[in-house]
N, CA, C and O atoms as a GROMACS GRO file, in nm:
protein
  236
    1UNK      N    1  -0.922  -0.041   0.231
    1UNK     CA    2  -0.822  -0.073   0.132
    1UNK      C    3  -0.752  -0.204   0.166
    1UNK      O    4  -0.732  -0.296   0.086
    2UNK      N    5  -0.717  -0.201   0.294
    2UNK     CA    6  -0.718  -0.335   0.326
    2UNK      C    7  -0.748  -0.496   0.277
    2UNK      O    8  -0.679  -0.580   0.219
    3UNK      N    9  -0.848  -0.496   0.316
    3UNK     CA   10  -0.995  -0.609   0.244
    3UNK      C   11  -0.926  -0.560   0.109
    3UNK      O   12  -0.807  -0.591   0.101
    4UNK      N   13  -0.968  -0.503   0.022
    4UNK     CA   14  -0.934  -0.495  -0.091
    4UNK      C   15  -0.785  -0.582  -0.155
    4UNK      O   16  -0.774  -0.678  -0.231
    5UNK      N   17  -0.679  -0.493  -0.080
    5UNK     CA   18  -0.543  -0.584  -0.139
    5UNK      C   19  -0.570  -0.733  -0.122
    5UNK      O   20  -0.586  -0.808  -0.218
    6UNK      N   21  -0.575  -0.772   0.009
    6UNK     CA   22  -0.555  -0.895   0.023
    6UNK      C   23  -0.657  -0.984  -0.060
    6UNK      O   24  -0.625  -1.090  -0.114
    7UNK      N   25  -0.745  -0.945  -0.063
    7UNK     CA   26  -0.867  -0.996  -0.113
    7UNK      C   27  -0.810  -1.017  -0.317
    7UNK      O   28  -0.852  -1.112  -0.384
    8UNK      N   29  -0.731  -0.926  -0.367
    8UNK     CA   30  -0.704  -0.894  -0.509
    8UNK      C   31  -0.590  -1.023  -0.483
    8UNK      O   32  -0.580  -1.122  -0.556
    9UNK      N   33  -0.512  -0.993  -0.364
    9UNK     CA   34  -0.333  -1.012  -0.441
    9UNK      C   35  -0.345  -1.142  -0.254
    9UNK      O   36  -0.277  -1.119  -0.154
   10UNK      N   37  -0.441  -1.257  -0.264
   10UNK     CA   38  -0.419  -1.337  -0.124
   10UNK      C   39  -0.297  -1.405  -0.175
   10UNK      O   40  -0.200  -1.400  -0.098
   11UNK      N   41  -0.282  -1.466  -0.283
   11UNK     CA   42  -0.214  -1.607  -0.329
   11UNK      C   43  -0.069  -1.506  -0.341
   11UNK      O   44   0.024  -1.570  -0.392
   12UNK      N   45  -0.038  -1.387  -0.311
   12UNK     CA   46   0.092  -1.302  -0.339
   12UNK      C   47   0.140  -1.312  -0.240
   12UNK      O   48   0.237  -1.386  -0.222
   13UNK      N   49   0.084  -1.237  -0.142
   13UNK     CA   50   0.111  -1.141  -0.024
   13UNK      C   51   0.162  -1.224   0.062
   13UNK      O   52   0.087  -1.311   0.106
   14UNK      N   53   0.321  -1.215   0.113
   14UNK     CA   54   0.386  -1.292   0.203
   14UNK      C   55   0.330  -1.246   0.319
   14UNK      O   56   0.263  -1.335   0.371
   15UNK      N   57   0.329  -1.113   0.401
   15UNK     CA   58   0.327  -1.044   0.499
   15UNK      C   59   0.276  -0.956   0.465
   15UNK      O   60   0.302  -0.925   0.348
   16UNK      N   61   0.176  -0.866   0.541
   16UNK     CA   62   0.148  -0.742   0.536
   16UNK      C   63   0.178  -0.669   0.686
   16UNK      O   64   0.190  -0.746   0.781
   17UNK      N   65   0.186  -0.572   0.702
   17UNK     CA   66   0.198  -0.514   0.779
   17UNK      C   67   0.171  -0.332   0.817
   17UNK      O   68   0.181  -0.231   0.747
   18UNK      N   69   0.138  -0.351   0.941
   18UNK     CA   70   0.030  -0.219   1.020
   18UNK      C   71   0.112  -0.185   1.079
   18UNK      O   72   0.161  -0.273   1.149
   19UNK      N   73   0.184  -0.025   1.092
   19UNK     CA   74   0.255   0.004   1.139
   19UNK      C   75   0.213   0.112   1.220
   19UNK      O   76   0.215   0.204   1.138
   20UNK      N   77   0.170   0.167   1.345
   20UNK     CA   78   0.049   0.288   1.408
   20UNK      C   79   0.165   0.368   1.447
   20UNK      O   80   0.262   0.316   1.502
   21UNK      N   81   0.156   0.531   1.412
   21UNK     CA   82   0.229   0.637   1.379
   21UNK      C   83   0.133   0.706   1.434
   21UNK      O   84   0.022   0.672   1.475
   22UNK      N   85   0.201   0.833   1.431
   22UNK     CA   86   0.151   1.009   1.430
   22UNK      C   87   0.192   1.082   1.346
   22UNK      O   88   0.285   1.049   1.272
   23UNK      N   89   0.131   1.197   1.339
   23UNK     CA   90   0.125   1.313   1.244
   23UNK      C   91   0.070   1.285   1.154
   23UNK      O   92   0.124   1.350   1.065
   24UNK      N   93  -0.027   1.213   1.100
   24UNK     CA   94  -0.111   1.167   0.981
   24UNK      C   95  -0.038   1.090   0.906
   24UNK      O   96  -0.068   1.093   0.786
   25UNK      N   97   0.068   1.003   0.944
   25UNK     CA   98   0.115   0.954   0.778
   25UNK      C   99   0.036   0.806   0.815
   25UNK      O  100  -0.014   0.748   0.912
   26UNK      N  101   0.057   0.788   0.681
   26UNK     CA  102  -0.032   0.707   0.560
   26UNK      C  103   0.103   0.655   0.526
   26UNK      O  104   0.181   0.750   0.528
   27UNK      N  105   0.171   0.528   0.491
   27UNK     CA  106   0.274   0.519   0.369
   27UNK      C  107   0.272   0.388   0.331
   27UNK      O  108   0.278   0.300   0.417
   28UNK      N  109   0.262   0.360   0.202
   28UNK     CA  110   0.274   0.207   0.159
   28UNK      C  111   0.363   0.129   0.090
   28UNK      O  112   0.353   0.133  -0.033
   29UNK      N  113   0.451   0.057   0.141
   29UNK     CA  114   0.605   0.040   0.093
   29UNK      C  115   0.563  -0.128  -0.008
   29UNK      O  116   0.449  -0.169  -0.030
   30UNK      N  117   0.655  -0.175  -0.039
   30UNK     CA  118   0.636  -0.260  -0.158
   30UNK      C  119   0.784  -0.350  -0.140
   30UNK      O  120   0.864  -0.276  -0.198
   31UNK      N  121   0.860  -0.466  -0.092
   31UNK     CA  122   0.974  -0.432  -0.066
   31UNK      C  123   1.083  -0.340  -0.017
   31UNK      O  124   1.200  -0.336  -0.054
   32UNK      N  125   1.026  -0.273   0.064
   32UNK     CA  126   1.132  -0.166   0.126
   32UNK      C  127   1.089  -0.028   0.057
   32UNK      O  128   1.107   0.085   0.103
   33UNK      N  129   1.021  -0.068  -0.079
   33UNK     CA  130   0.986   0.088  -0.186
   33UNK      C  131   0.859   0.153  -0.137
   33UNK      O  132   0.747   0.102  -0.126
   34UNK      N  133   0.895   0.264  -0.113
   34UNK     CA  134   0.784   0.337  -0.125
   34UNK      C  135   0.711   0.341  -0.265
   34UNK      O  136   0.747   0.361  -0.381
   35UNK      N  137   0.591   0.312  -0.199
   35UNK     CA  138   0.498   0.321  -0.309
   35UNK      C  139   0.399   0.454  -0.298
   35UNK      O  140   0.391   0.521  -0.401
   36UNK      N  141   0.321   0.500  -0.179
   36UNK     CA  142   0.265   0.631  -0.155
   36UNK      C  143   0.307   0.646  -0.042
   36UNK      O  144   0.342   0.561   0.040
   37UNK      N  145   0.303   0.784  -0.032
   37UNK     CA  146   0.305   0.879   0.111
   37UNK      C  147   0.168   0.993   0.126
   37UNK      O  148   0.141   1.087   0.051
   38UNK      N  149   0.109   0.953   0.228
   38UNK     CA  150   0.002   1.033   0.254
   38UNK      C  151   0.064   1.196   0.314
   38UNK      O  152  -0.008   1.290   0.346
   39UNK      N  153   0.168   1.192   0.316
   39UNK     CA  154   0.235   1.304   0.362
   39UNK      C  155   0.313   1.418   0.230
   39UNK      O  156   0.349   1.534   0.212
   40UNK      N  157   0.301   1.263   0.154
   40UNK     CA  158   0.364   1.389   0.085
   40UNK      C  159   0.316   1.462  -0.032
   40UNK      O  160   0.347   1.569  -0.084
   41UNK      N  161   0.190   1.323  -0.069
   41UNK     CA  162   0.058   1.361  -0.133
   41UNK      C  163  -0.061   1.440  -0.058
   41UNK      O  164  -0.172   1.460  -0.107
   42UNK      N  165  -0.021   1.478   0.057
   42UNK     CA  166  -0.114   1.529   0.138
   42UNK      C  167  -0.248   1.498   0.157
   42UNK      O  168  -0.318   1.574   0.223
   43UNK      N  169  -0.308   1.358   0.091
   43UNK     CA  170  -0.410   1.305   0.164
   43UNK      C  171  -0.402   1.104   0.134
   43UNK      O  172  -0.304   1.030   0.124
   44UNK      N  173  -0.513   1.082   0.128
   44UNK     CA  174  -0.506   0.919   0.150
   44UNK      C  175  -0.533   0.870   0.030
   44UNK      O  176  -0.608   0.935  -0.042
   45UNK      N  177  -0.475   0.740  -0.016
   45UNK     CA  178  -0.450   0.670  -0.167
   45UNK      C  179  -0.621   0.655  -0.163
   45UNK      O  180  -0.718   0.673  -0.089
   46UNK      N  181  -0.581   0.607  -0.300
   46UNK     CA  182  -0.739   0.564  -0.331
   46UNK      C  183  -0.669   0.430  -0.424
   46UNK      O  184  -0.576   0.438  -0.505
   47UNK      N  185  -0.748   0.310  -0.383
   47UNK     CA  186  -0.752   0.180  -0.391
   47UNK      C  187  -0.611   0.193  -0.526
   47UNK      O  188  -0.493   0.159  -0.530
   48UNK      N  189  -0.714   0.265  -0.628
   48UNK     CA  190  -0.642   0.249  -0.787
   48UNK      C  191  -0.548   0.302  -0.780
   48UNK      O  192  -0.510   0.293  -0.897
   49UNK      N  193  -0.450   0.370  -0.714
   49UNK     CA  194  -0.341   0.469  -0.703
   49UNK      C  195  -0.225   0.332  -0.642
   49UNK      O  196  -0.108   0.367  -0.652
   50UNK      N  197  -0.238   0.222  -0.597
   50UNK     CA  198  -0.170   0.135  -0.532
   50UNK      C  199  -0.161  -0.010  -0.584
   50UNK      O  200  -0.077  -0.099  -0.574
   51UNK      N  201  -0.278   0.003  -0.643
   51UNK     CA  202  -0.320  -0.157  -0.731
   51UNK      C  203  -0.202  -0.202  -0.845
   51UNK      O  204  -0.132  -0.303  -0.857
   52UNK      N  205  -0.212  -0.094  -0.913
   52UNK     CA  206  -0.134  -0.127  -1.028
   52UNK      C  207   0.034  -0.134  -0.946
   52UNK      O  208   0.092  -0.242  -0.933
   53UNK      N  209   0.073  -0.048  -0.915
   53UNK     CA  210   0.230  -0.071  -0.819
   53UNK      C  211   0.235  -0.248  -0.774
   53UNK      O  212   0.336  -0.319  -0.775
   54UNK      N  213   0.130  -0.279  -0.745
   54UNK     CA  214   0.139  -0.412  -0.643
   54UNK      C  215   0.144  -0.549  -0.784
   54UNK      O  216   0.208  -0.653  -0.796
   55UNK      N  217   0.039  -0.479  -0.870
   55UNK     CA  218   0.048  -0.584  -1.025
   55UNK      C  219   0.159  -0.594  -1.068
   55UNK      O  220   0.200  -0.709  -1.080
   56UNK      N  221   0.250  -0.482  -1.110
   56UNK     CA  222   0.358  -0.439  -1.211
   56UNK      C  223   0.487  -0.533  -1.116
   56UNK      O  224   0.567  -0.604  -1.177
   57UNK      N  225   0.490  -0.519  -0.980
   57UNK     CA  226   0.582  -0.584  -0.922
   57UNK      C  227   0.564  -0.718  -0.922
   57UNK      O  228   0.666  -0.786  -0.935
   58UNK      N  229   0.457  -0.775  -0.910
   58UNK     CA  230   0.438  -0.934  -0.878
   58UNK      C  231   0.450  -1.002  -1.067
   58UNK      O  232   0.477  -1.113  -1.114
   59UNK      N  233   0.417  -0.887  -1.119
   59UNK     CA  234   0.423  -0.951  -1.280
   59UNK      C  235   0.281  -1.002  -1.297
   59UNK      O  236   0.247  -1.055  -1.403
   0.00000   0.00000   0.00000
């Protein structure tokens, strides 16, 4: 998914960032916003579940 964002949104993306945790979370913030939680969706985004969040914000 990775490759993917950057690859969609290079000319956007100020920073990205990898944050290595426990207990399975997954979470993908947007400005400070949560955008998914693998915790609380109980499994892992799929590309299209995040794409549009990242469009709608950049305009």
């Amino acid at each position: 998914m990775t490759d993917q964002l950057l690859k969609a949104f290079k000319q956007d993306i100020e920073a990205f960032t990898l944050i290595p945790s426990s207990g399975g979370r997954f979470e993908v913030t947007l400005d400070g916003e949560l955008v998914y939680s693998k915790l609380q969706e109980k499994r892992f985004p799929e590309y299209s579940e995040i794409e549009p969040h990242l469009k709608k914000k950049l305009g």
